[in-house]
mmCIF file as gemmi writes it, N, C-alpha and C atoms, coordinates in Angstrom:
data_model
loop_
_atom_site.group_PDB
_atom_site.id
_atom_site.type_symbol
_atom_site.label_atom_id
_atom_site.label_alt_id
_atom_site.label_comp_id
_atom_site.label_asym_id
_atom_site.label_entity_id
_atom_site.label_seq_id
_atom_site.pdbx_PDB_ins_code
_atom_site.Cartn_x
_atom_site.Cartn_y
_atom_site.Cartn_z
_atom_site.occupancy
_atom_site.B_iso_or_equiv
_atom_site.pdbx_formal_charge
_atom_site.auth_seq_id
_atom_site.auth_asym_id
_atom_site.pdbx_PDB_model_num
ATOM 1 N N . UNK Axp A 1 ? -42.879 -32.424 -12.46 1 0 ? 1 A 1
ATOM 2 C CA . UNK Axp A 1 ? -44.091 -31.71 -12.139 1 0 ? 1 A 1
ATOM 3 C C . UNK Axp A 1 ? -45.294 -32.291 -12.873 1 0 ? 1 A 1
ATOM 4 N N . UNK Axp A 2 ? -45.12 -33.205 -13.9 1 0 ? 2 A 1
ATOM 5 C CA . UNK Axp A 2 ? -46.379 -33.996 -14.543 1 0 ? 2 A 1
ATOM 6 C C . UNK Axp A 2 ? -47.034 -34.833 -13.599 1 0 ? 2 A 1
ATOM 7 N N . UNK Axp A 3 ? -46.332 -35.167 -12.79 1 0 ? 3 A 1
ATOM 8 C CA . UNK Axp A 3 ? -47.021 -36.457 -12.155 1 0 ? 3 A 1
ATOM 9 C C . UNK Axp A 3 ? -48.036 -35.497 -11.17 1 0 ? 3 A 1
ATOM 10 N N . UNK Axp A 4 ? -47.346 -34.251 -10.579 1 0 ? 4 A 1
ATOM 11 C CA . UNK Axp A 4 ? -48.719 -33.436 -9.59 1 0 ? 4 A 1
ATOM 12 C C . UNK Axp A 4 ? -49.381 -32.964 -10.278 1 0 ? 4 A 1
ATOM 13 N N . UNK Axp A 5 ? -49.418 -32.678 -11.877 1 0 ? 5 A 1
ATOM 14 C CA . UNK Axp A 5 ? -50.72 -32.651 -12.228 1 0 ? 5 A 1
ATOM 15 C C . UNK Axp A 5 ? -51.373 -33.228 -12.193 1 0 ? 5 A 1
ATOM 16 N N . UNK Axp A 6 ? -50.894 -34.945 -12.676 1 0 ? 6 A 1
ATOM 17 C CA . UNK Axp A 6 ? -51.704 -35.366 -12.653 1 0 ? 6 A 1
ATOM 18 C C . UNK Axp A 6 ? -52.746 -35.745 -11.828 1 0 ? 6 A 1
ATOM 19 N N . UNK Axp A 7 ? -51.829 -36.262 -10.426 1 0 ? 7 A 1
ATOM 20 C CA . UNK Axp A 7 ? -52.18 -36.112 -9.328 1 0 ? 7 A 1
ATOM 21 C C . UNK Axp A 7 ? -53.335 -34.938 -8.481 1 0 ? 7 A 1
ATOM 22 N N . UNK Axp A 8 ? -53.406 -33.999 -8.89 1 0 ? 8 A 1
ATOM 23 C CA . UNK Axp A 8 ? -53.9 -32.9 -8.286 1 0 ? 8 A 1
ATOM 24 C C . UNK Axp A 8 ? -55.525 -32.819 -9.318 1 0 ? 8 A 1
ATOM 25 N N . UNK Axp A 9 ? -54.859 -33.044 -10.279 1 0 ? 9 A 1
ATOM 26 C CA . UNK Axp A 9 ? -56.293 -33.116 -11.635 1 0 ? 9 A 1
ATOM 27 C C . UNK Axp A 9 ? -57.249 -34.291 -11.02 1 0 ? 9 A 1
ATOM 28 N N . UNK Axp A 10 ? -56.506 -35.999 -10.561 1 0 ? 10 A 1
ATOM 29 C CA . UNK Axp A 10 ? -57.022 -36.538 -10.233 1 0 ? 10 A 1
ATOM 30 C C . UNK Axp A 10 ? -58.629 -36.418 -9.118 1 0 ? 10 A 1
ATOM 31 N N . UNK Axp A 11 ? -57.045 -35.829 -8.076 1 0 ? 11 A 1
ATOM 32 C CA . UNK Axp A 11 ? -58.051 -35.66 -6.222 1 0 ? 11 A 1
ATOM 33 C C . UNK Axp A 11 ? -59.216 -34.791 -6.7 1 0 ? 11 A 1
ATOM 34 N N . UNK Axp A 12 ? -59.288 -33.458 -7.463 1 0 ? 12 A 1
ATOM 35 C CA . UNK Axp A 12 ? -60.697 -33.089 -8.654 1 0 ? 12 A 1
ATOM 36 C C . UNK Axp A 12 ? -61.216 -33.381 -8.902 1 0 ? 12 A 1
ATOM 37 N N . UNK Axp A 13 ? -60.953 -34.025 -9.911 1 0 ? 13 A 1
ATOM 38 C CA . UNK Axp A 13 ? -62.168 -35.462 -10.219 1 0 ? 13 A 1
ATOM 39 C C . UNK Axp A 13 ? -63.225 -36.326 -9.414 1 0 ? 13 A 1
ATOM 40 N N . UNK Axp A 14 ? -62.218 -36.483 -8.697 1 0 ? 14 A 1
ATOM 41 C CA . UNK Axp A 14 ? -62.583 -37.595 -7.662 1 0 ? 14 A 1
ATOM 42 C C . UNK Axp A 14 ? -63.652 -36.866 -6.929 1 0 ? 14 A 1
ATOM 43 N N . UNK Axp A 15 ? -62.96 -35.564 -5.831 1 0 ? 15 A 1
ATOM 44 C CA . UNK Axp A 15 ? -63.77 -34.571 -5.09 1 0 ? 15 A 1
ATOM 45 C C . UNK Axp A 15 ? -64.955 -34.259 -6.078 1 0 ? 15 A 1
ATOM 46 N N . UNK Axp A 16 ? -65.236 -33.805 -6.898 1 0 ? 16 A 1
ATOM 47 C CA . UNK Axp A 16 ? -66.236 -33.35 -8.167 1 0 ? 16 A 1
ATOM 48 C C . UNK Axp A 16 ? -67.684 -34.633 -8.508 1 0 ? 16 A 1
ATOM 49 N N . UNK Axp A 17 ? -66.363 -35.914 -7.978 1 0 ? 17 A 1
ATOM 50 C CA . UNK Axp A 17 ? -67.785 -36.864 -8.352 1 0 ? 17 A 1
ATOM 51 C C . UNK Axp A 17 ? -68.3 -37.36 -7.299 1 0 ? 17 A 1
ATOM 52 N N . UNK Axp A 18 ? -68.07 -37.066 -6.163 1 0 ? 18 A 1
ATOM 53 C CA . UNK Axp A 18 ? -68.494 -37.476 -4.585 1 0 ? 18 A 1
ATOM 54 C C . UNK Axp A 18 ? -69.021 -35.95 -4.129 1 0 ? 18 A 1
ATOM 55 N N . UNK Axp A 19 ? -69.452 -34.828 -4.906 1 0 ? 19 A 1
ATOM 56 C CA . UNK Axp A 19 ? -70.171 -33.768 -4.661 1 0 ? 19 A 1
ATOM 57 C C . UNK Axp A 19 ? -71.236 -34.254 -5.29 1 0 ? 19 A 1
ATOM 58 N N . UNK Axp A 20 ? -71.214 -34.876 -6.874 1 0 ? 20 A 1
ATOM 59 C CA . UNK Axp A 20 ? -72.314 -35.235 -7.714 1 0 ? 20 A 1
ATOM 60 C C . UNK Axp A 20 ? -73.421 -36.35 -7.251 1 0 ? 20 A 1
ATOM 61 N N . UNK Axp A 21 ? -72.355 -36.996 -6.424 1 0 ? 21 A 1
ATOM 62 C CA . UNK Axp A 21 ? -73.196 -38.21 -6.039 1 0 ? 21 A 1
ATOM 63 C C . UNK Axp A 21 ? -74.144 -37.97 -4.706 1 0 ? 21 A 1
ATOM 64 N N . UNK Axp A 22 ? -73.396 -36.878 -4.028 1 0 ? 22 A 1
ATOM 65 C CA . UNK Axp A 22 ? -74.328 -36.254 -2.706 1 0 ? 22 A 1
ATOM 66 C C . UNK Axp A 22 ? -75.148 -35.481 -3.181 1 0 ? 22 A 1
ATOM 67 N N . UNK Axp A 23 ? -75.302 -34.524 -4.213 1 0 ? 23 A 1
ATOM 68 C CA . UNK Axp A 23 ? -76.244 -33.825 -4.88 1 0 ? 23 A 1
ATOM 69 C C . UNK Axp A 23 ? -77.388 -35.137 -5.218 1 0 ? 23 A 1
ATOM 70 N N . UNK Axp A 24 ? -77.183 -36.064 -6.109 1 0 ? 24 A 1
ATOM 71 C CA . UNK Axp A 24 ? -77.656 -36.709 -6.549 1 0 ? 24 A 1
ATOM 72 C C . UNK Axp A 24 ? -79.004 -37.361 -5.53 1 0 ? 24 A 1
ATOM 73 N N . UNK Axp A 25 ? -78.106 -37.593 -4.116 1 0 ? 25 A 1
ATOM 74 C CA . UNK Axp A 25 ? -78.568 -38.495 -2.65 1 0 ? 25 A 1
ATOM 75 C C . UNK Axp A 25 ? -79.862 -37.503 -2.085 1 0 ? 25 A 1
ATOM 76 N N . UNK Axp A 26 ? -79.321 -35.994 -2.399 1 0 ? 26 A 1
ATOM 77 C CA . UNK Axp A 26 ? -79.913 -34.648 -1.601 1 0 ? 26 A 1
ATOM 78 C C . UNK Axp A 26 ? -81.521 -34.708 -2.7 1 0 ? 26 A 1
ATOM 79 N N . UNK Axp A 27 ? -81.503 -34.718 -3.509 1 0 ? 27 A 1
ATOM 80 C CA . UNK Axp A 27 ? -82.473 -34.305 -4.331 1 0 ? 27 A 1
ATOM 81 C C . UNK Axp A 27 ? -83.591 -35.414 -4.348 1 0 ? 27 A 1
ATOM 82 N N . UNK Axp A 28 ? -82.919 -36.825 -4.228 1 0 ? 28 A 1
ATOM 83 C CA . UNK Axp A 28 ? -83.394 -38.375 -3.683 1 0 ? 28 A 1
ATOM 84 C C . UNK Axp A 28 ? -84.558 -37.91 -2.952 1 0 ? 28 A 1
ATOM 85 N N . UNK Axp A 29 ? -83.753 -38.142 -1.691 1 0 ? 29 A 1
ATOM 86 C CA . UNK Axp A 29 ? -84.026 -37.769 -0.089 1 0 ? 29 A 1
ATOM 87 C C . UNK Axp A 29 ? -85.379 -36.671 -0.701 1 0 ? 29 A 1
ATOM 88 N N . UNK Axp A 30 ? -85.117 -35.847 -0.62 1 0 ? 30 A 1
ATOM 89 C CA . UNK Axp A 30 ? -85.489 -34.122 -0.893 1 0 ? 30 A 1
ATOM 90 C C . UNK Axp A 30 ? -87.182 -34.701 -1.302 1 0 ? 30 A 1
ATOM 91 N N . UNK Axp A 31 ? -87.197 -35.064 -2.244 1 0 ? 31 A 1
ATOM 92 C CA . UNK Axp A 31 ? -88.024 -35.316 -3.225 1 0 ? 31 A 1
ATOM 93 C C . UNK Axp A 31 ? -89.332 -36.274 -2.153 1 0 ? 31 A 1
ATOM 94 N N . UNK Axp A 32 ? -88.567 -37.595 -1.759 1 0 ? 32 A 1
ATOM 95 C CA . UNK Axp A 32 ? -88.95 -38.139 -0.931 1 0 ? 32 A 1
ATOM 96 C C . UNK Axp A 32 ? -89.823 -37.785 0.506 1 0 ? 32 A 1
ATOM 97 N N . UNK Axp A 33 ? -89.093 -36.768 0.789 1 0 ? 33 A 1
ATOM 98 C CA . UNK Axp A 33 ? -89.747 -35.876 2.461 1 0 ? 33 A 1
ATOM 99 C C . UNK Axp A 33 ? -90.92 -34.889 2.173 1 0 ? 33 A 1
ATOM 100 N N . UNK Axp A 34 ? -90.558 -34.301 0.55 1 0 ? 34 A 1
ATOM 101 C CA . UNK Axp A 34 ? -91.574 -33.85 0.139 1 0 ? 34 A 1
ATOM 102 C C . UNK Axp A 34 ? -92.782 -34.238 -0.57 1 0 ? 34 A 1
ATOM 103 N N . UNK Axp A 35 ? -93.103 -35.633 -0.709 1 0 ? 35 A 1
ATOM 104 C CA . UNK Axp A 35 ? -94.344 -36.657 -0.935 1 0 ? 35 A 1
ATOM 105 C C . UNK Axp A 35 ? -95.106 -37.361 0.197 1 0 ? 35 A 1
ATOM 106 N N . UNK Axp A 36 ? -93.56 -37.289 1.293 1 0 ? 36 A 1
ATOM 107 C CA . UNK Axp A 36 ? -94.066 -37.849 2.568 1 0 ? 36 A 1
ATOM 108 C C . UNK Axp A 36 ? -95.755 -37.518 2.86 1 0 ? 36 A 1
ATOM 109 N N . UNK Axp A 37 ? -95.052 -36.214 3.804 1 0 ? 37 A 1
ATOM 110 C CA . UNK Axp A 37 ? -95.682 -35.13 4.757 1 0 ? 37 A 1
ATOM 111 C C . UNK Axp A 37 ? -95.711 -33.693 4.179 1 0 ? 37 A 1
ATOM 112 N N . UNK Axp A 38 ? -95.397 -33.737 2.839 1 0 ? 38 A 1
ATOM 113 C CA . UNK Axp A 38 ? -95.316 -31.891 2.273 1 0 ? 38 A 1
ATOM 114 C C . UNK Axp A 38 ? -95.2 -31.493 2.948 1 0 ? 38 A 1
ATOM 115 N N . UNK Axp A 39 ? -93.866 -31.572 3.879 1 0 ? 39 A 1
ATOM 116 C CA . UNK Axp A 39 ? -93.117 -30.343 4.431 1 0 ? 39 A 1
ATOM 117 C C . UNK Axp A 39 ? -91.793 -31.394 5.12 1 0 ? 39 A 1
ATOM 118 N N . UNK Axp A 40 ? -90.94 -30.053 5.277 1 0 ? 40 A 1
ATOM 119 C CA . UNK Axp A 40 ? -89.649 -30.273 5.524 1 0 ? 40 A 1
ATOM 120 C C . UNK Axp A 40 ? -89.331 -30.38 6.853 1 0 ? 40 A 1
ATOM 121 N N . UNK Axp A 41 ? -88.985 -32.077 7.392 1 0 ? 41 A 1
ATOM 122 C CA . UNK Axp A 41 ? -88.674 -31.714 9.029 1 0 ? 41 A 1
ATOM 123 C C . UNK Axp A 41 ? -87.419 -30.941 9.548 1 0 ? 41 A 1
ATOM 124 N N . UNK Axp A 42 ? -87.537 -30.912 10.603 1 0 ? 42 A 1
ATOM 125 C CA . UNK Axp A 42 ? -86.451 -30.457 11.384 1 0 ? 42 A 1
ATOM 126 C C . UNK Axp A 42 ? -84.935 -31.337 11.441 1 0 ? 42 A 1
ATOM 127 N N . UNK Axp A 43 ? -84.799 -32.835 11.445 1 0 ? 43 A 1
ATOM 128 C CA . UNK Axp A 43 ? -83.975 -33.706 11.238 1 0 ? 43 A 1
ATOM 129 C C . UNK Axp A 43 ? -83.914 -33.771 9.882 1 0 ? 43 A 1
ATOM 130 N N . UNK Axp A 44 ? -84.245 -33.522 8.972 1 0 ? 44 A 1
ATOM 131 C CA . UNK Axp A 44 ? -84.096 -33.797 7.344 1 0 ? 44 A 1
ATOM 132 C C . UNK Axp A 44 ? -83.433 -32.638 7.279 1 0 ? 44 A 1
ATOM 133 N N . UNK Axp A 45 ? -83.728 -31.743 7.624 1 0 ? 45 A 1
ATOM 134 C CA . UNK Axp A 45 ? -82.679 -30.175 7.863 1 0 ? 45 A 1
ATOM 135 C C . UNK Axp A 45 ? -81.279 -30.205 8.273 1 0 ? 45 A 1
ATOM 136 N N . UNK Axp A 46 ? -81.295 -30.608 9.938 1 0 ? 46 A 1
ATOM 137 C CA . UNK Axp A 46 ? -80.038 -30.791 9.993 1 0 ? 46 A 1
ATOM 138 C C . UNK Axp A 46 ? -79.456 -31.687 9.676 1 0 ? 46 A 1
ATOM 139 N N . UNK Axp A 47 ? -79.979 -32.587 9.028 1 0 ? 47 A 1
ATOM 140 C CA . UNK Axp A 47 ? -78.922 -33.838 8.618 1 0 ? 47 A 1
ATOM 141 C C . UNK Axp A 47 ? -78.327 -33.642 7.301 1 0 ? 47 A 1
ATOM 142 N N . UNK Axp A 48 ? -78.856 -32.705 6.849 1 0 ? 48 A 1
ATOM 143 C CA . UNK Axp A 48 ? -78.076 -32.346 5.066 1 0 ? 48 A 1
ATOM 144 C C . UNK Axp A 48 ? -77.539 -30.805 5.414 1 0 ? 48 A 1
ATOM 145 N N . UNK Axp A 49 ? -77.945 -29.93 6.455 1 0 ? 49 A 1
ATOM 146 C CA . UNK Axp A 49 ? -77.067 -28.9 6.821 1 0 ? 49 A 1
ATOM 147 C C . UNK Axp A 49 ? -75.773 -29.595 6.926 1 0 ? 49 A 1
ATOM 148 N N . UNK Axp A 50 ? -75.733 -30.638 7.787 1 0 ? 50 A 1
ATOM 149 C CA . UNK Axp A 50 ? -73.981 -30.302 8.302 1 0 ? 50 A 1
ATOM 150 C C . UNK Axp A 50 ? -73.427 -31.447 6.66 1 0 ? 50 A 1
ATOM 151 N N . UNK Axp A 51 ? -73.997 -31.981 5.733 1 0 ? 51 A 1
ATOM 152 C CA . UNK Axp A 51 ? -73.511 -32.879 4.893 1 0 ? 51 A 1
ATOM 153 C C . UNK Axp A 51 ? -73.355 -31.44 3.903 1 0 ? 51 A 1
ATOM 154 N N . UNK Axp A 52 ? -74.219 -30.417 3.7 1 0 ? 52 A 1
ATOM 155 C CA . UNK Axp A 52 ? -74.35 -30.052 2.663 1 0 ? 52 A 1
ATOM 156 C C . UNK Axp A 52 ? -72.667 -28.796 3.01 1 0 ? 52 A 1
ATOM 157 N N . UNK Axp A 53 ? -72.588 -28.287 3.995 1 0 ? 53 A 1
ATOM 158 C CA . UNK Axp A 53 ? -71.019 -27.983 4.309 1 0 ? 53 A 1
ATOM 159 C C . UNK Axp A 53 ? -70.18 -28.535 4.164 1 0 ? 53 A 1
ATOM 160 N N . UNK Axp A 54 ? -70.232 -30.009 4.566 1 0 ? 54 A 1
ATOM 161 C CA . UNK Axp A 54 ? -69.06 -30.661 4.436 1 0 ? 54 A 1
ATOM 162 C C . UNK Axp A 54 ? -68.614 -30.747 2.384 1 0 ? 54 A 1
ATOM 163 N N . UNK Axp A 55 ? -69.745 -30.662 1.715 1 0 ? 55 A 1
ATOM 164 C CA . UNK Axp A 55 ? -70.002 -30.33 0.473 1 0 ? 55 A 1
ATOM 165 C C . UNK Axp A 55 ? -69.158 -29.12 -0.03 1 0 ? 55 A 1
ATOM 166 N N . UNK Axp A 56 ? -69.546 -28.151 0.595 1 0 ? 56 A 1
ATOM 167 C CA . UNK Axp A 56 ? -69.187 -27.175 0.042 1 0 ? 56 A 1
ATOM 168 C C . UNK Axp A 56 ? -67.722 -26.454 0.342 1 0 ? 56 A 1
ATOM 169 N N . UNK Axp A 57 ? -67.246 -27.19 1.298 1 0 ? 57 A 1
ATOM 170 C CA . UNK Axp A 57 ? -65.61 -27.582 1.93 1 0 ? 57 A 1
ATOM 171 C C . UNK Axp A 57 ? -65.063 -28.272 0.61 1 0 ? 57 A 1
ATOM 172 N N . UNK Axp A 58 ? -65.754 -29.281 0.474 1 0 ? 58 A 1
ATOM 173 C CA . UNK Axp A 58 ? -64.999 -30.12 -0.827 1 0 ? 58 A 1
ATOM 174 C C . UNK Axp A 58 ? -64.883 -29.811 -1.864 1 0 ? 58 A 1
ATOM 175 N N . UNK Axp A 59 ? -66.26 -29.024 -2.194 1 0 ? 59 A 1
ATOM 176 C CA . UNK Axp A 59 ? -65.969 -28.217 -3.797 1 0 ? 59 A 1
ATOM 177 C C . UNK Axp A 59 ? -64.546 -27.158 -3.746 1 0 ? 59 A 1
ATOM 178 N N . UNK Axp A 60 ? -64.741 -26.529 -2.995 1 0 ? 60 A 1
ATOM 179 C CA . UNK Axp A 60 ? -63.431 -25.272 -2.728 1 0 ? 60 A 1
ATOM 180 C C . UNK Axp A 60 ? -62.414 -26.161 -3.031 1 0 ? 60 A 1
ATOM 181 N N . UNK Axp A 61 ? -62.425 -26.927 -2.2 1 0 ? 61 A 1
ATOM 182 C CA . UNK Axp A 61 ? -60.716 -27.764 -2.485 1 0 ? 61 A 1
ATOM 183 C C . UNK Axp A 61 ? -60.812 -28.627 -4.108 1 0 ? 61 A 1
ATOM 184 N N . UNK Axp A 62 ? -61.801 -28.926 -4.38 1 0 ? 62 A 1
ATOM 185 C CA . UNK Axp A 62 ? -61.996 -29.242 -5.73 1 0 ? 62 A 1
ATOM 186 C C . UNK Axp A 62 ? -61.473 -28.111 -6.441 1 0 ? 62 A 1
ATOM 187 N N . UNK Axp A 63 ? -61.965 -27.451 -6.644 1 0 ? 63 A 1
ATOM 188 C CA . UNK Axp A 63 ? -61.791 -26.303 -7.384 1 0 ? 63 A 1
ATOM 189 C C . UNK Axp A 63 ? -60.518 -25.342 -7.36 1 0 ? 63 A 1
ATOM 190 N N . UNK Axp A 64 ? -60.153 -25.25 -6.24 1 0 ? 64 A 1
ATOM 191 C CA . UNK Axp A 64 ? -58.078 -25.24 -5.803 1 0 ? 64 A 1
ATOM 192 C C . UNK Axp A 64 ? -57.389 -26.253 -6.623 1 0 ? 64 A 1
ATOM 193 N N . UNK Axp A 65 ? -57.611 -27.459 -6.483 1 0 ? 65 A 1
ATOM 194 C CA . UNK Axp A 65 ? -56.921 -28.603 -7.062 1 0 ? 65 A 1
ATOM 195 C C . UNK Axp A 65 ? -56.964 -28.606 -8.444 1 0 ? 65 A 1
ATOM 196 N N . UNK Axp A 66 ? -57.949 -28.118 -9.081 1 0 ? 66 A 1
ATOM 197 C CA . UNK Axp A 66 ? -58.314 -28.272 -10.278 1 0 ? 66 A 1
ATOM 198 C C . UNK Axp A 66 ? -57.692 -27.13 -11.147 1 0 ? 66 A 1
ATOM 199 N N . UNK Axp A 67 ? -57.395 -25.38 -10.423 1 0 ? 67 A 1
ATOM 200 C CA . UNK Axp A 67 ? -56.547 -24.793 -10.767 1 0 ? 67 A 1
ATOM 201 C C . UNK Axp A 67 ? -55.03 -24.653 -10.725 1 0 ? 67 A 1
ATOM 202 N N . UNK Axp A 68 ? -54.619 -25.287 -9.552 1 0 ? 68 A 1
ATOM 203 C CA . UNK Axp A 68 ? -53.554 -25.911 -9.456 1 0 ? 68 A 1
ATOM 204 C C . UNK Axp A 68 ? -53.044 -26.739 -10.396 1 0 ? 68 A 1
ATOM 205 N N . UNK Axp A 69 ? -53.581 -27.364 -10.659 1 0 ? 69 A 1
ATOM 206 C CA . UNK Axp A 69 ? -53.578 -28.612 -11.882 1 0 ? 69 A 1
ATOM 207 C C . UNK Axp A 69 ? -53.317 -27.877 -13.497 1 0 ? 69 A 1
ATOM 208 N N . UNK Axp A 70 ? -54.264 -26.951 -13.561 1 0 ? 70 A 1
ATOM 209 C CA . UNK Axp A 70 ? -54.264 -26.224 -14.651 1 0 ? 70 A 1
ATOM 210 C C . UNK Axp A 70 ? -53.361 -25.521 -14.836 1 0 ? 70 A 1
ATOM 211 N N . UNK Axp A 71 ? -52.649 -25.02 -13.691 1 0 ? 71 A 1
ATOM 212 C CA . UNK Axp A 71 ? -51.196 -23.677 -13.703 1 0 ? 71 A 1
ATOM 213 C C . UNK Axp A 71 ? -50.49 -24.687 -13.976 1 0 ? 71 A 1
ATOM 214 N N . UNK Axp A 72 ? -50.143 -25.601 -13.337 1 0 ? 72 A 1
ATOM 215 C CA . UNK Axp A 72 ? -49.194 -26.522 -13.894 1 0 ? 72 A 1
ATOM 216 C C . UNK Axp A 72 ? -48.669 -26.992 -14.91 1 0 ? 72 A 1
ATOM 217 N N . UNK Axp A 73 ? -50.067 -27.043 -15.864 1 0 ? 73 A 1
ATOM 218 C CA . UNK Axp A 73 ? -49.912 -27.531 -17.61 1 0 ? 73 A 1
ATOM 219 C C . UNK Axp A 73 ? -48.807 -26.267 -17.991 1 0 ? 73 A 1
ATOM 220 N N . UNK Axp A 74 ? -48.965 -25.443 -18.018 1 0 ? 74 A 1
ATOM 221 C CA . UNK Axp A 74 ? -47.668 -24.127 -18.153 1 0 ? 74 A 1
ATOM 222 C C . UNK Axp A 74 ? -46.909 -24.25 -17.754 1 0 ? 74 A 1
């Protein structure tokens, strides 16, 4: 059962730093649209709506994996 911790701690990690790095992209972007034209289009909307779900799909399973991982150490 060490190795699915480790394993499971890993896919966490991993998921955790490919949320950080889209946060990172979002705030980029973000920052950017708002120096443009001070204001927020309609395509800058939906194009980080359906990214920012697919986000928040990944944290959950981050965050499963990561307790999973943790019951395990016991």
């Amino acid at each position: 059962m060490d190795w699915l911790r480790v394993v499971l701690g890993l896919i966490s990690i991993i998921l955790l730093m490919i949320l950080f790095i889209q946060t990172f992209r979002f705030k980029k972007e973000f920052k950017e649209a708002i120096n443009d034209d001070r204001s927020i289009s309609n395509i800058f909307v939906n194009k980080w709506d359906k990214k920012l779900s697919k986000g928040l799909i990944l944290g959950v399973v981050a965050v499963i994996f990561g307790v999973i991982a943790i019951f395990l150490s016991y």
